[in-house]
C-alpha atoms as an extended CHARMM CRD file, in Angstrom:
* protein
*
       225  EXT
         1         1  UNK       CA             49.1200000000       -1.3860000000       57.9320000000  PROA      1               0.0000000000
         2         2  UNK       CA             47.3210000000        2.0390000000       58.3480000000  PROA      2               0.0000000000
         3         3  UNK       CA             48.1100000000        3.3590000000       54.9020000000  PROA      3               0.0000000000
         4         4  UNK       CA             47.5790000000        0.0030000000       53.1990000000  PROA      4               0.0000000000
         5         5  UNK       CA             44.0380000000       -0.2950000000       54.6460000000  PROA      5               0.0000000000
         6         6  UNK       CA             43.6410000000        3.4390000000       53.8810000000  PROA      6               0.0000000000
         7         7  UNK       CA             45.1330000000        2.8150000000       50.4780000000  PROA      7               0.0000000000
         8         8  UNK       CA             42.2080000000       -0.6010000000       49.7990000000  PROA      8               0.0000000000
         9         9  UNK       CA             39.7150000000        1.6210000000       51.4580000000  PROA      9               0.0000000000
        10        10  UNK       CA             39.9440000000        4.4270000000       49.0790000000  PROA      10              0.0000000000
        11        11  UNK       CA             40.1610000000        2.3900000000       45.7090000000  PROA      11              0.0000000000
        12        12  UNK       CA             36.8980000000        0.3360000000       47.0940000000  PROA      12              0.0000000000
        13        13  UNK       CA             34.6880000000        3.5350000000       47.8290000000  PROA      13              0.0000000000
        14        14  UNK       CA             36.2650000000        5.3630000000       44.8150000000  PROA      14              0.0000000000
        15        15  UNK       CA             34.7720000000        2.8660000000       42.6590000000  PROA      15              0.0000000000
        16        16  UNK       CA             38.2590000000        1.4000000000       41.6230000000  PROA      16              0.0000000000
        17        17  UNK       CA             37.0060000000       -2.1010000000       42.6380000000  PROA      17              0.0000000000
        18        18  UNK       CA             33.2630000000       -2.1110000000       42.1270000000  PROA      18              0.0000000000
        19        19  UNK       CA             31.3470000000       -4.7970000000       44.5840000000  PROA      19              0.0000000000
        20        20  UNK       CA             31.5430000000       -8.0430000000       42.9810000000  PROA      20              0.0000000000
        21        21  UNK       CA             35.1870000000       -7.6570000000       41.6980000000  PROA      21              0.0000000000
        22        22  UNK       CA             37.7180000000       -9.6030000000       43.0710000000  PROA      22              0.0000000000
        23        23  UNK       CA             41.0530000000       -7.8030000000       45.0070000000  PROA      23              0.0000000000
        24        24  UNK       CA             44.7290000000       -8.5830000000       43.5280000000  PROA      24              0.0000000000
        25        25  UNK       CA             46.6020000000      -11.4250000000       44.4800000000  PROA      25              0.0000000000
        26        26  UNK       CA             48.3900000000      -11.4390000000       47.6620000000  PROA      26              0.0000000000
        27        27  UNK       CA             51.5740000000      -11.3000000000       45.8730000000  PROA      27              0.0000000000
        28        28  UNK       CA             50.4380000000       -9.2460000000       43.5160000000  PROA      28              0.0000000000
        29        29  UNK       CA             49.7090000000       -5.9500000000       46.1530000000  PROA      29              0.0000000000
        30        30  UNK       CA             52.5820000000       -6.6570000000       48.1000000000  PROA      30              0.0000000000
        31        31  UNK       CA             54.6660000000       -6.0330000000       44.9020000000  PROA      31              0.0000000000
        32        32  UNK       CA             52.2230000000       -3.0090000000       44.6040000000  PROA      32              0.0000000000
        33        33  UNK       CA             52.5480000000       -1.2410000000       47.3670000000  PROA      33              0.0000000000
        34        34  UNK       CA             55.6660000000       -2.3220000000       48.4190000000  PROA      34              0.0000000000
        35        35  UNK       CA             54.7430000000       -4.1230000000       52.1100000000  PROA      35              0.0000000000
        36        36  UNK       CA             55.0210000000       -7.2950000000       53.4990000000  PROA      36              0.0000000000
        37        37  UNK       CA             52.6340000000      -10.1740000000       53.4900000000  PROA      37              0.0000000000
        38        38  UNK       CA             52.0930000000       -9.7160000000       56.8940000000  PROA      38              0.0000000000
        39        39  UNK       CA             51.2790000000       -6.0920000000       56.7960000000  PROA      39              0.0000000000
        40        40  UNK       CA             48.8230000000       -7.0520000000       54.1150000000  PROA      40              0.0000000000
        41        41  UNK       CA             46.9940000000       -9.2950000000       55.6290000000  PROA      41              0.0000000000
        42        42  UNK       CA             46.3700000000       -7.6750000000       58.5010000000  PROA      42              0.0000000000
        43        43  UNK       CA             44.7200000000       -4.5100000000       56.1260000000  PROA      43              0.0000000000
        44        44  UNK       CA             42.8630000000       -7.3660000000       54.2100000000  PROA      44              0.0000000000
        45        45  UNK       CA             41.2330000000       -8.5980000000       57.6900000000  PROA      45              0.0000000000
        46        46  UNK       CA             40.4360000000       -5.1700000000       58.3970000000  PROA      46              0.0000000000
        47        47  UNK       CA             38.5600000000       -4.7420000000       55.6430000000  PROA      47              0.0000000000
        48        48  UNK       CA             36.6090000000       -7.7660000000       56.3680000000  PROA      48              0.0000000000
        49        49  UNK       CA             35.8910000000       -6.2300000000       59.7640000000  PROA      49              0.0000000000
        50        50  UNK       CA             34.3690000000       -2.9190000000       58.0580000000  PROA      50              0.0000000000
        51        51  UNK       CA             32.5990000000       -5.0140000000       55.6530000000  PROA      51              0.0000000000
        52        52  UNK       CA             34.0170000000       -3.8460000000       52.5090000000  PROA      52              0.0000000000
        53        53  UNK       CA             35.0770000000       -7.6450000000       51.2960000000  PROA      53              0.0000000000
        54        54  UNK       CA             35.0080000000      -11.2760000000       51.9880000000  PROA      54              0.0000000000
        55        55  UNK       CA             37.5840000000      -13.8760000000       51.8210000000  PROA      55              0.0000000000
        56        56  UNK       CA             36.8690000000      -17.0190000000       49.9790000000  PROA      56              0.0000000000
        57        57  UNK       CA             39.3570000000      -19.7390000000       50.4870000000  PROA      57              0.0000000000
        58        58  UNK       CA             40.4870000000      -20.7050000000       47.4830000000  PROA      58              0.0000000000
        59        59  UNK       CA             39.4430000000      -17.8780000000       45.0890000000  PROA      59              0.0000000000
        60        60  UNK       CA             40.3320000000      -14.7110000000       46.8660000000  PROA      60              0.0000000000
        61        61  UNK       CA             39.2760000000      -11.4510000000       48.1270000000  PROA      61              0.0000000000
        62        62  UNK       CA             36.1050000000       -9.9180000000       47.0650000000  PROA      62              0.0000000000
        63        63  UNK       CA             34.4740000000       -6.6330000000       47.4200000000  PROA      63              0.0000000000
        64        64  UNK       CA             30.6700000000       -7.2020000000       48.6670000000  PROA      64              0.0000000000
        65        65  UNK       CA             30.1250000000       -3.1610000000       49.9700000000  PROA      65              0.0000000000
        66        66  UNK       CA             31.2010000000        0.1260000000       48.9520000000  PROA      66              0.0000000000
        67        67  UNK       CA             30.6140000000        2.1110000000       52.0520000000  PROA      67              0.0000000000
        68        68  UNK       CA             31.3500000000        0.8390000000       55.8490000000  PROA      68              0.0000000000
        69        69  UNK       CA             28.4610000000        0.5570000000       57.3730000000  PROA      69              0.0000000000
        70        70  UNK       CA             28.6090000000       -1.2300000000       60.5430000000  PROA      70              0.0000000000
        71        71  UNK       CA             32.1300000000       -3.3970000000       61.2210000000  PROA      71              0.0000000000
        72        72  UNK       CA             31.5490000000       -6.7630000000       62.8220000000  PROA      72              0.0000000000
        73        73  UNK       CA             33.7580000000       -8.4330000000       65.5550000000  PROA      73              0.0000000000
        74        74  UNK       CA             33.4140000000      -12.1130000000       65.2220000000  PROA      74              0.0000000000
        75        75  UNK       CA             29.5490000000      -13.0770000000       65.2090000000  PROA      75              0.0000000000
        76        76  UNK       CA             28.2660000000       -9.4590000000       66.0200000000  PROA      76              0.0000000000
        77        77  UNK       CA             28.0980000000       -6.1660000000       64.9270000000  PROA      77              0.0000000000
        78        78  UNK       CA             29.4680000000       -3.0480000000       66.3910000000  PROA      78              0.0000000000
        79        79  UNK       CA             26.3070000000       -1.8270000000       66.9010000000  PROA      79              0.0000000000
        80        80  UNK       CA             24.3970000000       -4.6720000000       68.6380000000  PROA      80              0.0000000000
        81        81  UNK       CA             27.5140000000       -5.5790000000       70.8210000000  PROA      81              0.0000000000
        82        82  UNK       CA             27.7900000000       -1.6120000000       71.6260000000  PROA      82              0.0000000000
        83        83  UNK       CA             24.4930000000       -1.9690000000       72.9050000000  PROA      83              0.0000000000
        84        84  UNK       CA             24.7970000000       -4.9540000000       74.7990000000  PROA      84              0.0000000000
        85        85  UNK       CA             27.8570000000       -3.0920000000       76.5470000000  PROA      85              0.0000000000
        86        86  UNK       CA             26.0270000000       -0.6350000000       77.8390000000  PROA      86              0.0000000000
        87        87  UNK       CA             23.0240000000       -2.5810000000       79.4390000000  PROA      87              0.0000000000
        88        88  UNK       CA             25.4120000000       -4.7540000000       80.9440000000  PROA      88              0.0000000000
        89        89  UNK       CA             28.7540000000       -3.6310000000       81.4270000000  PROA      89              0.0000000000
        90        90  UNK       CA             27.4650000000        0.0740000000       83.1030000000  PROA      90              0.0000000000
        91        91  UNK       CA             25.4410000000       -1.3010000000       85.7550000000  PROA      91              0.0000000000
        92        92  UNK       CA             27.6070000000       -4.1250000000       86.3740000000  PROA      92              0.0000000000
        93        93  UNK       CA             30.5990000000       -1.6070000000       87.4370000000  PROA      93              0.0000000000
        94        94  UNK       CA             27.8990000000        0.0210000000       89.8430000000  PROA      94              0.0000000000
        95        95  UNK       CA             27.1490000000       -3.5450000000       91.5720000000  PROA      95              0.0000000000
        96        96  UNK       CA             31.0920000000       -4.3350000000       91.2260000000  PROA      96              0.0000000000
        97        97  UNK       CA             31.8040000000       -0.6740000000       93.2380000000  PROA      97              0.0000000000
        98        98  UNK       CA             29.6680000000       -1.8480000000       95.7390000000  PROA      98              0.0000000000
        99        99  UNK       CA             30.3470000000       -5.7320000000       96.4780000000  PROA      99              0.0000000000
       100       100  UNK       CA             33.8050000000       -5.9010000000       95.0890000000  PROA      100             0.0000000000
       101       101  UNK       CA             36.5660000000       -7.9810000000       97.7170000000  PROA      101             0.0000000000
       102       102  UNK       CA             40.1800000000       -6.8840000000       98.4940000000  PROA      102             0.0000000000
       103       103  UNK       CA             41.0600000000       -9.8270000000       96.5580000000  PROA      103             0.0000000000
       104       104  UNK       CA             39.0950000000       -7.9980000000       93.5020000000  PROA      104             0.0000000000
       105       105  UNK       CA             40.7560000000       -4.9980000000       93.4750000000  PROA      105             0.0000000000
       106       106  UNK       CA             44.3340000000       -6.3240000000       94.2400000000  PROA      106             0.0000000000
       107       107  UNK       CA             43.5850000000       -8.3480000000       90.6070000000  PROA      107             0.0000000000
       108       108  UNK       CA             42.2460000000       -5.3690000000       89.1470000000  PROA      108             0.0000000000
       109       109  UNK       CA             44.9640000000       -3.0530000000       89.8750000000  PROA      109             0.0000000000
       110       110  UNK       CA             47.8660000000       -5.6680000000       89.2730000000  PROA      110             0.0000000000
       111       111  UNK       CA             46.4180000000       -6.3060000000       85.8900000000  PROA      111             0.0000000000
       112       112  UNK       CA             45.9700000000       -2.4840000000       84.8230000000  PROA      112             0.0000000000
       113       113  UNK       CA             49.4720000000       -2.1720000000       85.8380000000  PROA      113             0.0000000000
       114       114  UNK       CA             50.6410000000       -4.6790000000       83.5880000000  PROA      114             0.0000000000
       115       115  UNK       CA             48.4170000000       -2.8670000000       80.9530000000  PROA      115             0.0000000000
       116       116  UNK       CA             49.9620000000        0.2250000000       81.4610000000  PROA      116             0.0000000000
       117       117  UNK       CA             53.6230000000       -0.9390000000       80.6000000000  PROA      117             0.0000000000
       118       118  UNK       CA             52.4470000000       -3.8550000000       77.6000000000  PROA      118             0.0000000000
       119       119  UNK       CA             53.8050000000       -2.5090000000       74.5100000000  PROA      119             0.0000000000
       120       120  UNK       CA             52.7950000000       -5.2430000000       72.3540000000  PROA      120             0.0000000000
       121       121  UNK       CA             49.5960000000       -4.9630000000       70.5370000000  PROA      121             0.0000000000
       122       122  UNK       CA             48.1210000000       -8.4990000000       71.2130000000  PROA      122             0.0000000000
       123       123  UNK       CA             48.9520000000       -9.0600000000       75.0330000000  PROA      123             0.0000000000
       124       124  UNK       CA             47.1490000000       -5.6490000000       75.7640000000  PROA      124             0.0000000000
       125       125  UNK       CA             44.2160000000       -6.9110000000       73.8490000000  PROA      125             0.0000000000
       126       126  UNK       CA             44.4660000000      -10.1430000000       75.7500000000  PROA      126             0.0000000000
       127       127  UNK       CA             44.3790000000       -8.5960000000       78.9620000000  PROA      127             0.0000000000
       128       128  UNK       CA             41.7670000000       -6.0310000000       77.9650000000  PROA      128             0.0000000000
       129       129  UNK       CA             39.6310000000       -8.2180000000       77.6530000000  PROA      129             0.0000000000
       130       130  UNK       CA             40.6500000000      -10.0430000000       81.2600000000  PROA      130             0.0000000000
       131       131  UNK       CA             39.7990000000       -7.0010000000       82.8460000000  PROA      131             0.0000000000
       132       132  UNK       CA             36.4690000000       -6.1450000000       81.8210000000  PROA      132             0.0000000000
       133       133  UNK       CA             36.1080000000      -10.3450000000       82.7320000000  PROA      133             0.0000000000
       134       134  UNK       CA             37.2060000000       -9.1770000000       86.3230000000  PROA      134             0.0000000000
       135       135  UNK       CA             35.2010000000       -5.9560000000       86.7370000000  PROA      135             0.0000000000
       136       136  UNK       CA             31.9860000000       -8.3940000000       85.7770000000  PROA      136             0.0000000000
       137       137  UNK       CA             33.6520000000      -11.0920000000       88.8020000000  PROA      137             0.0000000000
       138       138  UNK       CA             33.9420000000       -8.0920000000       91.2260000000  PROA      138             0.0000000000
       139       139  UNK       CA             29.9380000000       -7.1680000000       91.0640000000  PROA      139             0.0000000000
       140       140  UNK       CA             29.8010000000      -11.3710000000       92.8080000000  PROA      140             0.0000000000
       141       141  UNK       CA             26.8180000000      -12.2110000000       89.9630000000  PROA      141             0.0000000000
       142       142  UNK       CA             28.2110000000      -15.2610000000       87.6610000000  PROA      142             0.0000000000
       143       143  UNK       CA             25.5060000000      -14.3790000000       85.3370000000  PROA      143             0.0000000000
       144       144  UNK       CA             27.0570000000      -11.1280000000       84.3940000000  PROA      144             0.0000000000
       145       145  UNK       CA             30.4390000000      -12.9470000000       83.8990000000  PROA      145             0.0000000000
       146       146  UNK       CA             28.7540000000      -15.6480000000       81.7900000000  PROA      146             0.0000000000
       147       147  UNK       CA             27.5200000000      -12.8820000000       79.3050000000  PROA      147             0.0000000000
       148       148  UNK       CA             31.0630000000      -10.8060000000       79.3590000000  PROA      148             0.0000000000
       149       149  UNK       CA             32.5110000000      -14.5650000000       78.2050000000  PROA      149             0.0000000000
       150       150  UNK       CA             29.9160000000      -15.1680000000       75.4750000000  PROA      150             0.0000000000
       151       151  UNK       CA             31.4640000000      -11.8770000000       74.3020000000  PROA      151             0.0000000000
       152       152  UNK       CA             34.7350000000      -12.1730000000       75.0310000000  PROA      152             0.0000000000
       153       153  UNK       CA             36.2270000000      -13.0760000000       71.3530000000  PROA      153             0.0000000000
       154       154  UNK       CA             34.2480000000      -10.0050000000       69.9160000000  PROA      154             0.0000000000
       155       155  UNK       CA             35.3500000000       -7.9210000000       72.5210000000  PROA      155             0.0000000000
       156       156  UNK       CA             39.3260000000       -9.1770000000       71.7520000000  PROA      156             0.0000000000
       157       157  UNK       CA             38.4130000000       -8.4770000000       68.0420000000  PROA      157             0.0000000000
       158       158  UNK       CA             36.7090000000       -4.9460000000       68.8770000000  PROA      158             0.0000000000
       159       159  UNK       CA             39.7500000000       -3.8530000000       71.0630000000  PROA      159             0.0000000000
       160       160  UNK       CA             42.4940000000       -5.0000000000       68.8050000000  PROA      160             0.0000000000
       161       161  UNK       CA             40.5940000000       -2.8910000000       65.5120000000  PROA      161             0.0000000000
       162       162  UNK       CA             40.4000000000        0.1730000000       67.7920000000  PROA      162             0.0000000000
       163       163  UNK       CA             44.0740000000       -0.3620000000       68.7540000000  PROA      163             0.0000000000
       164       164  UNK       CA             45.5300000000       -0.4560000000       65.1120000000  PROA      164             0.0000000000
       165       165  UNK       CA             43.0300000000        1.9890000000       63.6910000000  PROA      165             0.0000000000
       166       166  UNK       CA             42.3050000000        4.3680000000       66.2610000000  PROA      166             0.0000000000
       167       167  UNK       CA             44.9860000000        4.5990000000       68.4740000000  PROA      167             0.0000000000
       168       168  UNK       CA             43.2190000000        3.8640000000       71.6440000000  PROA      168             0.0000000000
       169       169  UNK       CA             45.5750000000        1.9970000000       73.6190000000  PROA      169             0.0000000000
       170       170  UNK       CA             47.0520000000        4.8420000000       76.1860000000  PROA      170             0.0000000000
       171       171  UNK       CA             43.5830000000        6.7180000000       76.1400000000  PROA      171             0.0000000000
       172       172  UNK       CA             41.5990000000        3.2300000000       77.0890000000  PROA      172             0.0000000000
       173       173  UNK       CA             44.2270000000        2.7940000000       79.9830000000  PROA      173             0.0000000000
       174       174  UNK       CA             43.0770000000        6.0880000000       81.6120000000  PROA      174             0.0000000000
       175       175  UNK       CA             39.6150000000        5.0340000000       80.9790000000  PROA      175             0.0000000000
       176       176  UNK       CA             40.1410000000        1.7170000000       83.0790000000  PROA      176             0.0000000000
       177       177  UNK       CA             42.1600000000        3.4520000000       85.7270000000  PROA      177             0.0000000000
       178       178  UNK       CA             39.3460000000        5.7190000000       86.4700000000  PROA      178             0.0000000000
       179       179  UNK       CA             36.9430000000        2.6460000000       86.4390000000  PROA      179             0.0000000000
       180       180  UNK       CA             39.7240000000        1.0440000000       88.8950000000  PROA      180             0.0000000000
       181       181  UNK       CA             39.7360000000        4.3640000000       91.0150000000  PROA      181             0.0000000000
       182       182  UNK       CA             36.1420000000        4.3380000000       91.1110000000  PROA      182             0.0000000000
       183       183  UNK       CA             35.5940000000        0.6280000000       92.3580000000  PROA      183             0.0000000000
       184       184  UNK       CA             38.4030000000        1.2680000000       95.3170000000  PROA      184             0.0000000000
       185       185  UNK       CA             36.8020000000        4.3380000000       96.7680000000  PROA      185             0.0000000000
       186       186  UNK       CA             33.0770000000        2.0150000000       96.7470000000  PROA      186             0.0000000000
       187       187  UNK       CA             31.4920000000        4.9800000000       94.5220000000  PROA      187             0.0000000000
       188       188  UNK       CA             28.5910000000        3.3860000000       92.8980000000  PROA      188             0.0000000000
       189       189  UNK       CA             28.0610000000        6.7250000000       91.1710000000  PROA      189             0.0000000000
       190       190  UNK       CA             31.4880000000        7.4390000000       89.3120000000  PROA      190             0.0000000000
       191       191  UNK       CA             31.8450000000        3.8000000000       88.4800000000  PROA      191             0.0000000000
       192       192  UNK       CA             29.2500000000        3.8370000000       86.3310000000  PROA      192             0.0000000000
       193       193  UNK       CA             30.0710000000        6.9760000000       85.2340000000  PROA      193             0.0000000000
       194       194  UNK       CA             33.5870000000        5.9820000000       84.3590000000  PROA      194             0.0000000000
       195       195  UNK       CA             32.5860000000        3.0670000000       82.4040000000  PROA      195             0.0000000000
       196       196  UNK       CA             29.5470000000        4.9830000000       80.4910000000  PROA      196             0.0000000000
       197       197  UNK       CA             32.6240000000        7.2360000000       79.3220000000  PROA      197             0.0000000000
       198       198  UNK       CA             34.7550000000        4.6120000000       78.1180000000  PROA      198             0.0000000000
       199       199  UNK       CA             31.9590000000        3.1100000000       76.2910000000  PROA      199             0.0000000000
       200       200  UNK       CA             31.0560000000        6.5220000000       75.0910000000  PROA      200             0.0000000000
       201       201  UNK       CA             34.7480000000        6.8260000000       73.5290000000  PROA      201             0.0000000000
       202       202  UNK       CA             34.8820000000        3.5910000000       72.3550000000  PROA      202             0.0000000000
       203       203  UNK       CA             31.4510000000        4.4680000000       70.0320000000  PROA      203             0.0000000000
       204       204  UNK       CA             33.4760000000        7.5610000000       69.3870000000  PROA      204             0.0000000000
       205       205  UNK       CA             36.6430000000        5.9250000000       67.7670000000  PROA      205             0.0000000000
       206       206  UNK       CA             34.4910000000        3.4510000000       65.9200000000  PROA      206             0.0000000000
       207       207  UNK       CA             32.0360000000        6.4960000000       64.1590000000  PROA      207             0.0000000000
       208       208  UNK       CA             35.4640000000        8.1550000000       63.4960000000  PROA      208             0.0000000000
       209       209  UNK       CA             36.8760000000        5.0170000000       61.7260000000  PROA      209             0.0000000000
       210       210  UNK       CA             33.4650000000        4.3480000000       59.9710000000  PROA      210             0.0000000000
       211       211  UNK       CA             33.2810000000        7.9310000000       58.3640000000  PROA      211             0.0000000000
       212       212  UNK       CA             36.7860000000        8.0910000000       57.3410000000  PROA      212             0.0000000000
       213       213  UNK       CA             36.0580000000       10.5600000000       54.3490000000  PROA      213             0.0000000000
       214       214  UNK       CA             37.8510000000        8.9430000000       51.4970000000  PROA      214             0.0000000000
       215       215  UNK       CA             39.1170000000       12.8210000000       51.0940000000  PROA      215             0.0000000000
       216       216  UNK       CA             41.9250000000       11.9600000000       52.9780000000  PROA      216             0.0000000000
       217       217  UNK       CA             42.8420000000        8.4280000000       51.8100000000  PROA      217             0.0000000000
       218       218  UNK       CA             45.5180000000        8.5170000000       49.9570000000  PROA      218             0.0000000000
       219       219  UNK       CA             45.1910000000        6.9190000000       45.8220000000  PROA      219             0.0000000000
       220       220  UNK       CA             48.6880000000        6.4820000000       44.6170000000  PROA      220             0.0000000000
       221       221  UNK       CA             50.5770000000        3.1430000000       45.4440000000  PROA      221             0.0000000000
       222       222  UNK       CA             54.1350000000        3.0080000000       46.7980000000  PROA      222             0.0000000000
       223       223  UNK       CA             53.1770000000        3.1230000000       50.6680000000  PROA      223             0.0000000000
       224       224  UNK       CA             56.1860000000        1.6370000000       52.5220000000  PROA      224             0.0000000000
       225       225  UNK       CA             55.4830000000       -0.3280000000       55.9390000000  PROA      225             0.0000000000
């Protein structure tokens, strides 16, 4: 899916498909570049995500950008729900390192360790979004798990475009482990630390993806998946 996104990417910010045009059929890149319809439409959704094209039902793929600028995740952007994240999700691990219960933790810990051996793409997403739902439950405020819901299918969106583009599974499971660590030992201090640092990487993976230099995209068809 990688190279087939990489592949739409290129030809969009090359100038191949100028904004306005419409993508090949379905049936007609699959024959292309030689993948399966499945495979393609996951690269076609992440190019909505980027916000390179639009799907209208009925008539097709369009190109309405020729540069990412921001991706969105559901109803927000990267940007504003970055920003959210770290007014609420950074303190919140501070209050949760301080009022968390045994009964918080033992959740925590039994669903990183599930994380940690998941293999399949969309339970891990599933579940990281669960546990950033149960960090916000271990700092005892419902308001702070009311906002992590409104969120939550952004957040599933963000994790699961980070996953197949970035690679971020393994490194995001140290990232909540240390979070984990930090709310068993009660340290205020390197809770919010350790959740300021996944955020940080996070914004990291998502510039990286965004600024892509078409340099290294390749412009010949033929990828296999």
């Amino acid at each position: 899916m990688e190279a087939v996104l990489a592949y739409l990417r290129g030809a969009i910010e090359g100038g191949e498909y100028a904004i306005g045009d419409k993508l090949p059929s379905e049936a007609e890149l699959c024959r292309t570049l030689e993948v399966s319809r499945p495979v393609l439409r996951e690269a076609l959704r992440a190019l909505q995500t980027m916000g390179l094209t639009v799907s209208r039902t009925g008539k097709g793929t369009f190109v309405v950008a020729s540069t990412v600028e921001d991706p969105t995740f559901g109803d927000y952007s990267a940007s504003d729900l970055l920003e959210v994240r770290r007014h609420v999700e950074i303190p919140v691990a501070g209050y949760a390192a301080r009022r968390r219960t045994p009964e918080n933790l033992d959740h925590l810990a039994h669903l990183l360790d599930r994380m940690e051996r998941e293999t399949d793409t969309t339970a891990w997403v599933a579940m990281d979004t669960l546990f950033h739902l149960a960090v916000a439950e271990a700092a005892q405020n419902p308001v702070f798990r009311r906002v992590i819901e409104e969120i939550r299918d952004a957040l599933a969106r963000q994790s699961a475009f980070l996953n197949e583009l970035g690679g971020r599974r393994e490194q995001s499971n140290r990232e909540h482990r240390a979070i984990v660590e930090a709310l068993t030992d009660g340290s205020e201090t390197d809770a919010v630390e350790a959740m300021a640092h996944h955020l940080d990487r996070v914004e990291t993976t998502l510039t990286d993806i965004v600024r892509s230099s078409r340099t290294d995209i390749p412009t010949e068809g033929g990828t296999e998946a």
